[in-house]
Backbone as numpy.savetxt, mean C-alpha at the origin, in Angstrom:
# Nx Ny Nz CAx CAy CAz Cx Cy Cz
17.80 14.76 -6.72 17.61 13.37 -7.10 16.34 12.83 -6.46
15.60 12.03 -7.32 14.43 11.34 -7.12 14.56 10.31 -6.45
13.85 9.55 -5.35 13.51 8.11 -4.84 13.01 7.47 -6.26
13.55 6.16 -6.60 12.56 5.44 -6.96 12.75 5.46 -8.80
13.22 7.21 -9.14 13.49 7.15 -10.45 15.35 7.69 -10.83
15.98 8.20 -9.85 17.51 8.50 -9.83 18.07 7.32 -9.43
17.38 6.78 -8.20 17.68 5.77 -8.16 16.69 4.63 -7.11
17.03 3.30 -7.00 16.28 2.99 -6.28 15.54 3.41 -4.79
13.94 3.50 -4.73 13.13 3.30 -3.86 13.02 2.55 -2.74
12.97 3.08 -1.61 12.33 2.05 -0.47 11.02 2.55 -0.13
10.26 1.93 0.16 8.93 2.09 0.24 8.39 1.38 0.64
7.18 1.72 1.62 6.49 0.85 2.84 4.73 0.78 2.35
3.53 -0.34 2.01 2.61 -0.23 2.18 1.49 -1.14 3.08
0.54 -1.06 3.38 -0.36 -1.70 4.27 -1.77 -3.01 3.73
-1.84 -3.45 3.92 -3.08 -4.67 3.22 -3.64 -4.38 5.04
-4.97 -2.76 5.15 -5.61 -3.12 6.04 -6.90 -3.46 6.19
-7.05 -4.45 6.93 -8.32 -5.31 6.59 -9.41 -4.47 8.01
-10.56 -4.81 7.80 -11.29 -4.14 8.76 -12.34 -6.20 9.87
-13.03 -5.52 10.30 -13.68 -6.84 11.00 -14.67 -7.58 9.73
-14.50 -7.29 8.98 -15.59 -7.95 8.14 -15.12 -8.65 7.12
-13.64 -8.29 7.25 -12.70 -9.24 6.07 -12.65 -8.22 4.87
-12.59 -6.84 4.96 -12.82 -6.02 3.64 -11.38 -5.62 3.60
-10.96 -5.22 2.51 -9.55 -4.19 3.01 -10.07 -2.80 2.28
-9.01 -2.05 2.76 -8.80 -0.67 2.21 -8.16 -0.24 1.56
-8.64 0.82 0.17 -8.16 1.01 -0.41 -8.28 2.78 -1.41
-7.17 3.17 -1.91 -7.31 4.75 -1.87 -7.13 4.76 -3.88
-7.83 5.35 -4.11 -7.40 5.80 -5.31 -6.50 7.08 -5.64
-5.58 6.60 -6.58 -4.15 7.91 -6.53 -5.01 8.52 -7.49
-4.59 9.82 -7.71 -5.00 10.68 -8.24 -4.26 11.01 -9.20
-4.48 12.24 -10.23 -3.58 12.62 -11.24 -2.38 12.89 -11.10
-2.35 13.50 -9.50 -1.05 13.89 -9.56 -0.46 13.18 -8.88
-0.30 12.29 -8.58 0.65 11.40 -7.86 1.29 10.66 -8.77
2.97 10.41 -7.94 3.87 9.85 -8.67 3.99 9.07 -9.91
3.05 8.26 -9.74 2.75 7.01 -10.77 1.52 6.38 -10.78
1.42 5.17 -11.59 -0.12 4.89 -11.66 -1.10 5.70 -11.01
-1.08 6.71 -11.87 -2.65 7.17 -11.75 -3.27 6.78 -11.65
-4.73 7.19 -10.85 -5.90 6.68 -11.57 -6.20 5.27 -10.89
-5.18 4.48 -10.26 -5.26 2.48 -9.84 -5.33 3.06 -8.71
-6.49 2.14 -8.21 -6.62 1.60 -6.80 -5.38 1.14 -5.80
-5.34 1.42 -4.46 -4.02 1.05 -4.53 -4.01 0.79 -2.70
-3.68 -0.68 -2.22 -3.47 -0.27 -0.81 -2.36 0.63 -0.28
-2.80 1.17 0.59 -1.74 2.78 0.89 -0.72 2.26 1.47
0.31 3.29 1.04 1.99 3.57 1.40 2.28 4.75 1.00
3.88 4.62 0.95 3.99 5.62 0.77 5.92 5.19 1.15
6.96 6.35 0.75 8.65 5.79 0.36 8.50 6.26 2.29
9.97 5.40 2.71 10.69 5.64 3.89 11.97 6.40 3.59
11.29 7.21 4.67 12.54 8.53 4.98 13.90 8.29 5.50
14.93 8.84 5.05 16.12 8.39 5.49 16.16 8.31 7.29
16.65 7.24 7.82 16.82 7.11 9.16 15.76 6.31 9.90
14.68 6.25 8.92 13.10 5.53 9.82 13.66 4.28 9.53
12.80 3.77 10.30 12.44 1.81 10.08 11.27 1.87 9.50
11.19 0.91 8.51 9.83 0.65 7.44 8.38 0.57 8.53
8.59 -0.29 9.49 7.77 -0.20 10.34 7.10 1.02 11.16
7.58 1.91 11.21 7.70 3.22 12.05 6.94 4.27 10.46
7.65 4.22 9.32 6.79 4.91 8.01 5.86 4.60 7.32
5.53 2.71 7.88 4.19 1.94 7.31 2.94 3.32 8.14
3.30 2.93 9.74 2.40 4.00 10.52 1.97 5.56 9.96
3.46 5.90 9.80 3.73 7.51 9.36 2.73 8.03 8.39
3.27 6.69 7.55 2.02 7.07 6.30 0.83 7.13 6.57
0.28 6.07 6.99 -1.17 6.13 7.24 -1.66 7.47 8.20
-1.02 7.25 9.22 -1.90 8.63 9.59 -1.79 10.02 8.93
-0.35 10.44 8.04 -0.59 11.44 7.49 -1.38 11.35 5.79
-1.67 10.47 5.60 -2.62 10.15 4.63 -3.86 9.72 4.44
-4.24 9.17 5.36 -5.75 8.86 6.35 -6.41 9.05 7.12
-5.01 9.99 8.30 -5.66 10.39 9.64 -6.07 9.33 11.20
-5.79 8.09 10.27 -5.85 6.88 11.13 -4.42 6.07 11.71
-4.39 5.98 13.20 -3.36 4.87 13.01 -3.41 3.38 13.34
-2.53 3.04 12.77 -2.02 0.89 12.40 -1.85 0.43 13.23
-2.61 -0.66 13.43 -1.63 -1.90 14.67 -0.86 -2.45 13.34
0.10 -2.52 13.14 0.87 -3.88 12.44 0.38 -5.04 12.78
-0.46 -5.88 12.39 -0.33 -7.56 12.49 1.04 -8.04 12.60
1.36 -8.29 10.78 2.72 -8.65 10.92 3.46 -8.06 9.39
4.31 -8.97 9.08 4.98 -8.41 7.57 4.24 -9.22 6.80
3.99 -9.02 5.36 3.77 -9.62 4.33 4.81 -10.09 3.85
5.42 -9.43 3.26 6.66 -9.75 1.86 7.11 -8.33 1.69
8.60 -8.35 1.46 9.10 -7.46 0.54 9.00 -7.87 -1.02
9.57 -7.29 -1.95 9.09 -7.49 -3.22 9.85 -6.22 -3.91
9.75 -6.69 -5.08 10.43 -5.53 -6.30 9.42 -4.92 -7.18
9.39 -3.89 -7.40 8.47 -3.42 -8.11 8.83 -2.45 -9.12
8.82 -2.63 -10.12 9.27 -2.13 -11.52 8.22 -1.38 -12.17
8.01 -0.16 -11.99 6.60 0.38 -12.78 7.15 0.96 -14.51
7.51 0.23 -15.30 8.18 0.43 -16.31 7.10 1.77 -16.58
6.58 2.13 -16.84 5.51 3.39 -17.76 6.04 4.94 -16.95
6.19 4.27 -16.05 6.96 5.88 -14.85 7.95 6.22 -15.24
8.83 4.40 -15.06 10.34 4.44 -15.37 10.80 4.92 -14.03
10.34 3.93 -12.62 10.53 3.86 -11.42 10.81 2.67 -11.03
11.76 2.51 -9.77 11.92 0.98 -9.53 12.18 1.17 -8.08
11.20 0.10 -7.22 11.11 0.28 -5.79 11.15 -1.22 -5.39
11.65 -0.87 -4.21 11.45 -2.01 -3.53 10.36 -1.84 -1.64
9.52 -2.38 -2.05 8.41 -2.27 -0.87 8.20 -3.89 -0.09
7.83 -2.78 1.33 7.59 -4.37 2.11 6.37 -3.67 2.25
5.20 -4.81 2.24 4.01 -5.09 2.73 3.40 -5.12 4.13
2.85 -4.64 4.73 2.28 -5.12 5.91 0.71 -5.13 6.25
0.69 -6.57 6.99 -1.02 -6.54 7.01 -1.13 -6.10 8.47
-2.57 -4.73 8.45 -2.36 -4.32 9.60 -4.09 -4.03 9.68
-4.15 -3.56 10.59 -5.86 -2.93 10.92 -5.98 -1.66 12.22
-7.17 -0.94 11.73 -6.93 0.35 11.95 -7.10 0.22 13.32
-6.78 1.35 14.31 -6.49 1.07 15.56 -8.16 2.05 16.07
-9.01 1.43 16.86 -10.05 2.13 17.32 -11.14 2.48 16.38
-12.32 3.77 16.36 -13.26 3.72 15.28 -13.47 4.54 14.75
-11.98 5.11 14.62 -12.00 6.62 13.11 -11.83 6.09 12.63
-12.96 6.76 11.47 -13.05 6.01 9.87 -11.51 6.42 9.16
-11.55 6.10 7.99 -10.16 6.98 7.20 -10.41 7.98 6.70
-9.95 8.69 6.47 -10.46 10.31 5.42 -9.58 10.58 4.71
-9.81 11.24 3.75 -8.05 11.74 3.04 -7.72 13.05 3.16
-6.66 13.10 3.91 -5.73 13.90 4.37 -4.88 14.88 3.35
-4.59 14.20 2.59 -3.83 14.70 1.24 -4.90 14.41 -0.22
-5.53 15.34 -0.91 -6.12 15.18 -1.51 -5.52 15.42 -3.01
-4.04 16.03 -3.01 -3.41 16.26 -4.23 -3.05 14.61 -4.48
-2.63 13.57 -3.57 -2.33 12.19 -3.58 -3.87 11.16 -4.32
-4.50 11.46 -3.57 -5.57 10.64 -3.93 -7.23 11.18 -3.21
-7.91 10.40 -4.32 -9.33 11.14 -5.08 -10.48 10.26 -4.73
-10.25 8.81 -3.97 -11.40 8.36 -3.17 -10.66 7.28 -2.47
-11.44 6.76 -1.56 -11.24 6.05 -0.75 -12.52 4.62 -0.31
-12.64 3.77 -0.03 -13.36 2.82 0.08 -12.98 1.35 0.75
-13.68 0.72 1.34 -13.47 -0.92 2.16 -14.21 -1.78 0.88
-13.77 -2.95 0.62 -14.06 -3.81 -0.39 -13.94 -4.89 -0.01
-14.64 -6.23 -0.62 -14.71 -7.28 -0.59 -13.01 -7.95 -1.20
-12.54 -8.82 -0.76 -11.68 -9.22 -1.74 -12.19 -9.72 -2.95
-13.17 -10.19 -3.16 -13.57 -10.59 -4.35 -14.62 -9.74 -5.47
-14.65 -8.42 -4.94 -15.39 -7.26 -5.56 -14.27 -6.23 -5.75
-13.10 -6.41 -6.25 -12.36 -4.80 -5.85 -12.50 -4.51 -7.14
-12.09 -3.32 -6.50 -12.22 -1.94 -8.14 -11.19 -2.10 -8.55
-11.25 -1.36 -10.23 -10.05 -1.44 -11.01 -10.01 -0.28 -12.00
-8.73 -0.10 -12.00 -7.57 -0.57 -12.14 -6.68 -1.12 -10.82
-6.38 -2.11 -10.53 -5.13 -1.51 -9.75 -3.89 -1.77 -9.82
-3.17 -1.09 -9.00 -1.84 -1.04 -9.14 -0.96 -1.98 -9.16
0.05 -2.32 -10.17 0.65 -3.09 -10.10 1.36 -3.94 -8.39
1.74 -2.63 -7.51 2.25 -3.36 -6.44 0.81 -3.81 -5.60
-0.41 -3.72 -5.79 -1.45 -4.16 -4.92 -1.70 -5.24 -5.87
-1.76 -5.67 -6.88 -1.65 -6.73 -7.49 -0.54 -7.93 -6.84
0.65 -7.79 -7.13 1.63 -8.32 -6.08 1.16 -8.66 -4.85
0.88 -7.75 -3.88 0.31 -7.50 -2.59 -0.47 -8.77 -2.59
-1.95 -8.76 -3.44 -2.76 -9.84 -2.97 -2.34 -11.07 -3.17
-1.71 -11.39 -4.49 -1.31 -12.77 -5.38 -0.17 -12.80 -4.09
0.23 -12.05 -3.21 1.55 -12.80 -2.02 0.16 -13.32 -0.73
-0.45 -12.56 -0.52 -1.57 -12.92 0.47 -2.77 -13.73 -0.02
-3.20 -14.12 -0.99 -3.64 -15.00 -1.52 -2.67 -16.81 -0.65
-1.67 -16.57 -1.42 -1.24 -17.45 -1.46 -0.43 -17.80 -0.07
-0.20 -17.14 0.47 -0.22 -17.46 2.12 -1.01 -17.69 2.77
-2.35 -17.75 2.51 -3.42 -17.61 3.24 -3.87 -19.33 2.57
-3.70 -19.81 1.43 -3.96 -21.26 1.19 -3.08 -21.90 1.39
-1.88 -21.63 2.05 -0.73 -22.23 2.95 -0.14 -23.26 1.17
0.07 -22.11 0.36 0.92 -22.64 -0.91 2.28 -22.41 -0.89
3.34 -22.47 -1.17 4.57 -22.48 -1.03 5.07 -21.57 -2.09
6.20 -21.24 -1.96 6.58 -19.92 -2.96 7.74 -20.96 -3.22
7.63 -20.30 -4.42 9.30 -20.65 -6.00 10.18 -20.01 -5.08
11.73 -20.48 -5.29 12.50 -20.29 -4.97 13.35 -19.26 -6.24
């Protein structure tokens, strides 16, 4: 049985920003789970027994080589990738890289480039849950209030 497509997903990703106000971001590759091809701030599912917090880290360094301070949480959120025919639920965290290794990619069957961006220059496609991601940090950041 699959995470995510047998049945529901848990899954942890990062919004990490660097000193210049850029964040980071990895492009998935062909072979990865879903959305191909979209830009995507990195995560990755939590393993039975971890705390999301403890696999936000996990991930990054075995996918970047770098590790996270956590800032803090973003948002959890639902994420429905109807075209996969996957359904996850991910918490967000805004974090920044710890010291001055760059990122590299670690797993290259996952994803096919890597890059720091402007928020207002990012590449595209991206992924539905980094879409989410910003439109939640967007809007925390102009101190707007969320629908109930």
């Amino acid at each position: 049985m699959k995470a995510g497509v047998d049945y529901i997903g848990v899954s942890v990703g990062a919004l990490i920003f660097n000193k210049e106000g850029e964040i980071f971001l990895g492009k998935r590759s062909n072979k990865s789970k879903n959305e191909r091809g979209s830009w995507e701030a990195p995560g990755g599912a939590v393993e039975f027994g971890e705390k999301r917090i403890d696999a936000v880290k996990r991930e990054m360094k075995e996918e970047f080589g770098v590790d996270i301070r956590v800032v803090r949480a973003l948002h959890t959120s639902d994420e429905m990738i109807r075209r996969d025919k996957q359904h996850w639920v991910p918490t967000t965290y805004i974090a920044r890289i710890k010291g001055n290794k760059p990122p590299r990619i670690m797993e290259p069957e996952k994803c096919d480039a890597i890059g720091w961006f402007p928020l207002n220059r990012l590449p595209t496609p991206l992924s539905g849950i980094t879409k989410i991601d910003l439109k939640e940090y967007r809007r925390q950041r102009s101190g707007a209030r969320g629908s109930d």
